[in-house]
KETORLO-572687 format. One record per atom (N, C-alpha, C): x, y, z; residue in three letters. Coordinates in steps of 0.02 Angstrom, whole numbers, plus 50000, padded with zeros to 5 digits. Example, Ala and Ser with C-alpha at 12.3 -4.5 7.8 and 13.67 -1.06 7.14 Angstrom:
<atoms>
506604971650390Ala 506154977550390Ala 506604983550390Ala 506424988850354Ser 506844994750357Ser 506455000250394Ser 
</atoms>
This chain:
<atoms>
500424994150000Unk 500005000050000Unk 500445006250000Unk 500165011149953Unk 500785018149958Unk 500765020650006Unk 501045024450038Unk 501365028550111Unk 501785033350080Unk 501455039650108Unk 502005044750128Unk 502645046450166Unk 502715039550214Unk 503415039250249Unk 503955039350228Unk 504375041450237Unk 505095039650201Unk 505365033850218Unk 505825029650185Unk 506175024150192Unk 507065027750201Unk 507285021650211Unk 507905021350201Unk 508255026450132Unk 507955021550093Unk 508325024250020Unk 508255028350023Unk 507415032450036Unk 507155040950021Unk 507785045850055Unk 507735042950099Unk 508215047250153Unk 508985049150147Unk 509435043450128Unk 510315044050114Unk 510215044350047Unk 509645047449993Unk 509695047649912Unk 509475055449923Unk 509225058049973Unk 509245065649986Unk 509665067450021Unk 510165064050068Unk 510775066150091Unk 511275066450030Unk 511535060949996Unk 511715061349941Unk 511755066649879Unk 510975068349858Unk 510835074749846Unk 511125081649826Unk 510985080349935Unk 511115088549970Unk 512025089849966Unk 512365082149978Unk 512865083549964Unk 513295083549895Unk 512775081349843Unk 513315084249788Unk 513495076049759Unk 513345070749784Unk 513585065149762Unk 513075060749704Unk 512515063449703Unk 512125056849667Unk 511705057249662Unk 511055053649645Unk 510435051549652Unk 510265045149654Unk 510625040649698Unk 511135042749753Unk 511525041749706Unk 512125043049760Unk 513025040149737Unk 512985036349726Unk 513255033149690Unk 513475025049645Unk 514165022949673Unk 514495028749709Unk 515145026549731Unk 515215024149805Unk 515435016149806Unk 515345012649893Unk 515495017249922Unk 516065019749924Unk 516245024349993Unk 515985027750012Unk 515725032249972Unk 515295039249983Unk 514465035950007Unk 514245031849970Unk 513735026849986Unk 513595024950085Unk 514405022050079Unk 514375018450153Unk 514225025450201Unk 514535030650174Unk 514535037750219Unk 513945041550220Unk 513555043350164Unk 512685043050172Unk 512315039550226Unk 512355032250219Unk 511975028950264Unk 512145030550345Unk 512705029650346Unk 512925031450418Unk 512755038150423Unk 512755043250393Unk 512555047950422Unk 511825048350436Unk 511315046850385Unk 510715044750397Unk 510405040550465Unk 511025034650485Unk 510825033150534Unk 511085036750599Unk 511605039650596Unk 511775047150631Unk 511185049750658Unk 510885052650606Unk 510235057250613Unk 509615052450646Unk 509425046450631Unk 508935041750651Unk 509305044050709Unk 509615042050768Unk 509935040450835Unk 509805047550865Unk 510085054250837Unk 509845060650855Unk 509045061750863Unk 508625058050808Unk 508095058550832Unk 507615056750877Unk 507885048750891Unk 507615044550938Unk 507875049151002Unk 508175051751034Unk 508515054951075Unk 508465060251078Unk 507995065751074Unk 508135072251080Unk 508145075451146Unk 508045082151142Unk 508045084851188Unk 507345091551207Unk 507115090751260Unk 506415095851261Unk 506635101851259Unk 506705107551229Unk 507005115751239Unk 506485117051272Unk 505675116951295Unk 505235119851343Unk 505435118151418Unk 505965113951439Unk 506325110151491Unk 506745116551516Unk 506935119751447Unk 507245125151493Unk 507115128251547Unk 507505131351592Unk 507415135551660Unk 507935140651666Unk 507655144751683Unk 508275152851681Unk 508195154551748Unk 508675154951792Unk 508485158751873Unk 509355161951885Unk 508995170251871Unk 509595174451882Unk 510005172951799Unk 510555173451841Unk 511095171651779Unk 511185164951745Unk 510815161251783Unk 510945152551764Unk 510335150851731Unk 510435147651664Unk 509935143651621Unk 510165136351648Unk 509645131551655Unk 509685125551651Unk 509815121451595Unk 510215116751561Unk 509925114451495Unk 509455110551489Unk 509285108051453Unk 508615104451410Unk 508615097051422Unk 508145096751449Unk 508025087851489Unk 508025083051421Unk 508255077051423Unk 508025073451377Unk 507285069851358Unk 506925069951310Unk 506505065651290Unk 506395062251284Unk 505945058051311Unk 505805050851297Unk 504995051151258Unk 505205048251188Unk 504485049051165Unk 504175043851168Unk 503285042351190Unk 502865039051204Unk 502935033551144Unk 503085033751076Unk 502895027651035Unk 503515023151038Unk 504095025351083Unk 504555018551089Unk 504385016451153Unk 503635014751172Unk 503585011351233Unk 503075005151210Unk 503394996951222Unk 503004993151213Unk 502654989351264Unk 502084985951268Unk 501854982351327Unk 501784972951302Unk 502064970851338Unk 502334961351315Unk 502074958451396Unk 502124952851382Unk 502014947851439Unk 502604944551440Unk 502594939951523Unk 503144937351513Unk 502944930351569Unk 503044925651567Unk 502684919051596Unk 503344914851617Unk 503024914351693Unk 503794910351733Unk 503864903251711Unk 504484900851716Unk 504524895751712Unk 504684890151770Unk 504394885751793Unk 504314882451858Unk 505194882751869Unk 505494883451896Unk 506174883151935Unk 506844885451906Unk 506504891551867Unk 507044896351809Unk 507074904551857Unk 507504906351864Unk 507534912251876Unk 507854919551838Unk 508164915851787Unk 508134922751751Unk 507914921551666Unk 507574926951651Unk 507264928451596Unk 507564934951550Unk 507654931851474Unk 508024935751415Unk 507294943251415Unk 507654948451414Unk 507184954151409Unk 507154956151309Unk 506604959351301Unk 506724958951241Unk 507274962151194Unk 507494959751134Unk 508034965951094Unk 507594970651095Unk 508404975151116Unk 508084982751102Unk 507774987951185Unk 507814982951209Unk 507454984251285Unk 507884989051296Unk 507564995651349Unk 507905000451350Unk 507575006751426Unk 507465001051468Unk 507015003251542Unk 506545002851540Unk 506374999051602Unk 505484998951626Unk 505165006351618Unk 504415005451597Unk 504105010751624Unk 503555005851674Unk 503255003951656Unk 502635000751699Unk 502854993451751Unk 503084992151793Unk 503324987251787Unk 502924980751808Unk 502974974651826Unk 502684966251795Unk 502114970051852Unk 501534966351827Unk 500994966851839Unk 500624960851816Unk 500454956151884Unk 500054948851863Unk 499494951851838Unk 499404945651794Unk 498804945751758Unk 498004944151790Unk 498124940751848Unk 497544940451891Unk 497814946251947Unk 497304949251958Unk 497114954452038Unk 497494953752076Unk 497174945852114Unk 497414943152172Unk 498084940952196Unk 498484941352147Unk 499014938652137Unk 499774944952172Unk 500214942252196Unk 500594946552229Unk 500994947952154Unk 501004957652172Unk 501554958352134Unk 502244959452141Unk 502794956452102Unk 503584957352140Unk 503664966252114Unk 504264965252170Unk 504294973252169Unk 505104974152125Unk 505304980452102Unk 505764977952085Unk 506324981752125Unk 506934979852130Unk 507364981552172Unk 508264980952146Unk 508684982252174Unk 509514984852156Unk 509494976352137Unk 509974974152099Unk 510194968252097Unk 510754966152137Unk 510934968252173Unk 511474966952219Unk 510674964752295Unk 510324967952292Unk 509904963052342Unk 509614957452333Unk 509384956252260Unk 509174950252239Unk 509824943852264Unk 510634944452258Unk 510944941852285Unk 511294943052341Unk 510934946752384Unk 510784945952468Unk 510534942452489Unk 509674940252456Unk 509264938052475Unk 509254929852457Unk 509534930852386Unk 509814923352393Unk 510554920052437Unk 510744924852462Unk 511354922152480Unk 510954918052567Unk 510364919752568Unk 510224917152638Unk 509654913252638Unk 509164914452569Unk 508944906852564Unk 508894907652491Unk 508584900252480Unk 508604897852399Unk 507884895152399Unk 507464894852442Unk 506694892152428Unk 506374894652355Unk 506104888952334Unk 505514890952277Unk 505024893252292Unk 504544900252267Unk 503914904952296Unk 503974905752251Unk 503094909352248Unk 503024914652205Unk 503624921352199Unk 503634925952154Unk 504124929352157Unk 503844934452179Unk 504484937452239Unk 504274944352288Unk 504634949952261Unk 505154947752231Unk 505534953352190Unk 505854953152119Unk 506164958052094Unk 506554955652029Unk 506854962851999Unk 507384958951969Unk 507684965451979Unk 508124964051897Unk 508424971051876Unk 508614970951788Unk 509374969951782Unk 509724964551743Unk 510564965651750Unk 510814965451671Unk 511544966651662Unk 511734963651619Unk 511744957951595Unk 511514954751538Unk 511834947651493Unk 512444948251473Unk 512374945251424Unk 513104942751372Unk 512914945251320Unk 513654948451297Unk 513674953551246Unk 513594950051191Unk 513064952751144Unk 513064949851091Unk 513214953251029Unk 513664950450987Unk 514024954750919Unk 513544956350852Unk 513024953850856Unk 512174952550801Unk 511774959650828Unk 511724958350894Unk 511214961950925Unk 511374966450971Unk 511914965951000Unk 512194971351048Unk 512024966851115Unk 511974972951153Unk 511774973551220Unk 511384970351267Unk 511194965151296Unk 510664961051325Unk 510464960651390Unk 509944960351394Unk 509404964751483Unk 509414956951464Unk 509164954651554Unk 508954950751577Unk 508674953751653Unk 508134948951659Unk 507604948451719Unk 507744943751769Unk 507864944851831Unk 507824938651869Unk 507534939551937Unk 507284935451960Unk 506754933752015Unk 507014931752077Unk 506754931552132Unk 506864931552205Unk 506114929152234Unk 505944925552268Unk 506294918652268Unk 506224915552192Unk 506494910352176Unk 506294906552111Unk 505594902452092Unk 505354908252048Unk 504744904852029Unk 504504896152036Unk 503954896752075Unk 503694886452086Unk 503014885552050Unk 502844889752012Unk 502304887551961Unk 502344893951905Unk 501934892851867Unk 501944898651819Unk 501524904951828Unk 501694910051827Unk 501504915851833Unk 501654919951778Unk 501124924351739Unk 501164926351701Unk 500844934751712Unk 501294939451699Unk 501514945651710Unk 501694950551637Unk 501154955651636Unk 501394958951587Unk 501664967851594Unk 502134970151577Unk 502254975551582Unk 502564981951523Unk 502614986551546Unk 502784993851485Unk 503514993151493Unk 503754994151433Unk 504504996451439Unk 504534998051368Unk 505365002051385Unk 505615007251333Unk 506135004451293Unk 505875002851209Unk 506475003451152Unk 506585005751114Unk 507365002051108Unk 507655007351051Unk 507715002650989Unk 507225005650915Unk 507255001350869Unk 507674997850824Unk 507874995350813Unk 508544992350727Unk 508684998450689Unk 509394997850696Unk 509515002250627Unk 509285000250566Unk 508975004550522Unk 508695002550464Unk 509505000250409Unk 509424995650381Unk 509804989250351Unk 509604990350258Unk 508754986650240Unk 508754987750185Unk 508464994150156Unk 508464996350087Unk 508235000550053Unk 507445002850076Unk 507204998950087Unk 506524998250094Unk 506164998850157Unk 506544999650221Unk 506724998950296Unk 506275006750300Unk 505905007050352Unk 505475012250367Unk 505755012750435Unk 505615020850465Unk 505765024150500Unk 505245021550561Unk 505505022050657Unk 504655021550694Unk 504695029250685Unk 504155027650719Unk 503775035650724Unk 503005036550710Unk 502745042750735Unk 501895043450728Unk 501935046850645Unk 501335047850617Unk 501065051350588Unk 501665058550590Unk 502125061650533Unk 502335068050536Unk 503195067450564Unk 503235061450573Unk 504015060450609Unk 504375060250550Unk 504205059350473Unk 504745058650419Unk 505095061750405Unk 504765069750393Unk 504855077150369Unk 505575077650432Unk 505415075750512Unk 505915076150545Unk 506555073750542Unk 506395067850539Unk 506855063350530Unk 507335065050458Unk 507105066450411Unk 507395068250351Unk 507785076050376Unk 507515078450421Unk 507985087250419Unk 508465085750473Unk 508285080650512Unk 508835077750564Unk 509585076350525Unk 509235072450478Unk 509985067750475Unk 510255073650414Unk 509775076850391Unk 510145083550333Unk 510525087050385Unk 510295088850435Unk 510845093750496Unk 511295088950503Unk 511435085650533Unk 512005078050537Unk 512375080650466Unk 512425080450414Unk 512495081150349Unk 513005087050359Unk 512455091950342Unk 512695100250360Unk 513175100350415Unk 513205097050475Unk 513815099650504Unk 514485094650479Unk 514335088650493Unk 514975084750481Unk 515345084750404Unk 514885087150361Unk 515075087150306Unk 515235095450256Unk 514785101150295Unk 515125106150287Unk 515225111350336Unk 515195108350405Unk 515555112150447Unk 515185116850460Unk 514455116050460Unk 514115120950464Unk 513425120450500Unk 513115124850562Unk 512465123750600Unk 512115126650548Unk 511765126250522Unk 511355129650466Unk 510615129450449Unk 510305129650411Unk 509705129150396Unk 509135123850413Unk 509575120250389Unk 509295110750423Unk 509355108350486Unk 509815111650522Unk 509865110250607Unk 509265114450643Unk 508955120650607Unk 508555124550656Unk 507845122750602Unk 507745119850547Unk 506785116250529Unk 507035109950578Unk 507615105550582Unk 507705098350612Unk 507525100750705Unk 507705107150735Unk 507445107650794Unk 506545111050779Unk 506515112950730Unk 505785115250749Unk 505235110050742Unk 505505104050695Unk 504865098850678Unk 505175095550745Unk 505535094850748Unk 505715088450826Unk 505135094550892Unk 505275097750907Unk 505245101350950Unk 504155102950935Unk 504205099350870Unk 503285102950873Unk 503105095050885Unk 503505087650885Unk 503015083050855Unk 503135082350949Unk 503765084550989Unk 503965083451047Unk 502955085751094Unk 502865091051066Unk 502405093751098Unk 501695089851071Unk 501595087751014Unk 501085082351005Unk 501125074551024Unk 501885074251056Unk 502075067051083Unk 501455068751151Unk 501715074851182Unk 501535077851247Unk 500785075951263Unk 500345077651211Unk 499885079251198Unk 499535073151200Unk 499505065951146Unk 499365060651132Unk 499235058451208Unk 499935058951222Unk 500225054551318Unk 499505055751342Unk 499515063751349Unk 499045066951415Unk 498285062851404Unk 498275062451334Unk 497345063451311Unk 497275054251328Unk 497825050451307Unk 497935041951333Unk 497705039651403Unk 498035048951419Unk 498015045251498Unk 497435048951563Unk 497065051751502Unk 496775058751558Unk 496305054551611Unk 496215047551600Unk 495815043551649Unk 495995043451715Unk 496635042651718Unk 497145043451804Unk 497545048651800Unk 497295054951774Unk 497565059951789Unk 496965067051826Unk 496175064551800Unk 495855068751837Unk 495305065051862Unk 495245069551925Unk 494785064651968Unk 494045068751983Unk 493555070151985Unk 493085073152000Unk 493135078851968Unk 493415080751913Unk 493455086751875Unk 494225090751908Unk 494675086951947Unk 494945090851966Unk 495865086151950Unk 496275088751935Unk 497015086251928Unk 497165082251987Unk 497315074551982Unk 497335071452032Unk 498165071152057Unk 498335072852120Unk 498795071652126Unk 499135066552141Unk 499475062952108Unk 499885055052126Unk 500375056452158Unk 500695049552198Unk 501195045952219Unk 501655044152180Unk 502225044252168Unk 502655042052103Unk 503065034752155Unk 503295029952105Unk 503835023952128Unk 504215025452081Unk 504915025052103Unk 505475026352096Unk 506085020052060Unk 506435016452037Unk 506545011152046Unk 507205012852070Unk 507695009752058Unk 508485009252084Unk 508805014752072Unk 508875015351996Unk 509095021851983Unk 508815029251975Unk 508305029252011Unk 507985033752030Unk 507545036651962Unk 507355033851918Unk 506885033551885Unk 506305033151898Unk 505625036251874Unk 505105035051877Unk 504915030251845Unk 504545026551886Unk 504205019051828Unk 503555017951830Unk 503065022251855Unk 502475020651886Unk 501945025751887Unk 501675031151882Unk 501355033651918Unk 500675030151955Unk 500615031752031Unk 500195028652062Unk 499435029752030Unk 
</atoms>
């Protein structure tokens, strides 16, 4: 079906372009250097930064908090296995937001906690329970996929329990020609002036034209990310016509993962 999104190709065949090489370049090198910059720009975008974050008091500006936008957050299940205690998190995993939440009511939920207590707590017993805690560590590095989360439990699961929760990723670099961008509705136009600023500086040394449309579409879709969130969530955010105030949970690294 046709789409207005940009792909891969659309994208390093207008870097290409802008720089003077092609429609696209035909030449590998210059080729291999398009894409990477393209994916340059993908990585700048997944990552930005809020400029309304700013704060000025006296002589001191604050800088600009980072963004986390709402459509790299997925929700998965995850189902124990009778006398397994740690579980592969998905590629790409990139912090809890919501965290395990049984699928029945009644059911206790583990909390999550430092991983250095998870092996406290085993260091003094090893009983099989339901799980009271669990907590996020490193795997084994992998050279395909990178980086690998794993989950593991306290005490060790003794039947199956099945738990689903929100967390934050970061998607594949786009690979073939044909490879589409994430993003909502309006993220292309961005994404394309992103990786043109990427372009513009590394390639002519210059903040220019494409770095300040690449902050104004980031910075307008930042505020319709804002927007989507609020209207998703306005169910536990007002209560009797009035702004409810919550409790926040915190996890290890002092992240928010929850609002109450």
């Amino acid at each position: 079906m046709p789409t207005l999104d940009l792909t891969f190709l659309d994208v390093y065949t207008s870097i290409s372009n802008y720089l003077g090489l092609g429609n696209p370049t035909t030449d590998a090198t210059e080729l291999v250097k398009v894409k990477n910059i393209t994916k340059r720009g993908y990585r700048k975008f997944l990552m930005p930064v809020d400029m309304s974050t700013i704060v000025t008091t006296g002589r001191i500006t604050s800088a600009p908090k980072p963004y986390r936008w709402a459509f790299l957050r997925q929700t998965t299940t995850l189902a124990t296995i009778v006398g397994q205690e740690l579980y592969d998190l998905p590629t790409g995993y990139n912090g809890m937001i919501i965290p395990l939440k049984h699928t029945t009511e009644d059911t206790f939920n583990p909390v999550e906690v430092p991983l250095e207590y998870i092996y406290q707590k085993k260091s003094q017993s090893t009983n099989d329970s339901y799980p009271l805690y669990f907590a996020i560590k490193e795997g084994d590095f992998d050279k395909i996929i990178g980086r690998k989360r794993e989950l593991i439990f306290y005490p060790v699961p003794d039947l199956v329990y099945t738990y689903y929760y929100t967390y934050r990723f970061l998607p594949e670099a786009p690979v073939e020609d044909g490879d589409f961008f994430v993003g909502p509705v309006g993220s292309s136009e961005a994404i394309l002036e992103t990786c043109l600023a990427v372009a513009e500086l590394q390639e002519k040394d210059t903040i220019g034209v494409h770095n300040a449309e690449a902050d104004r579409l980031v910075q307008q879709l930042i505020g319709d990310d804002k927007l989507s969130s609020l209207v998703g969530n306005i169910g536990g955010m007002i209560r009797d016509g009035r702004p409810r105030r919550s409790a926040r949970i915190f996890n290890s690294s002092g992240t928010q993962i929850i609002p109450a």
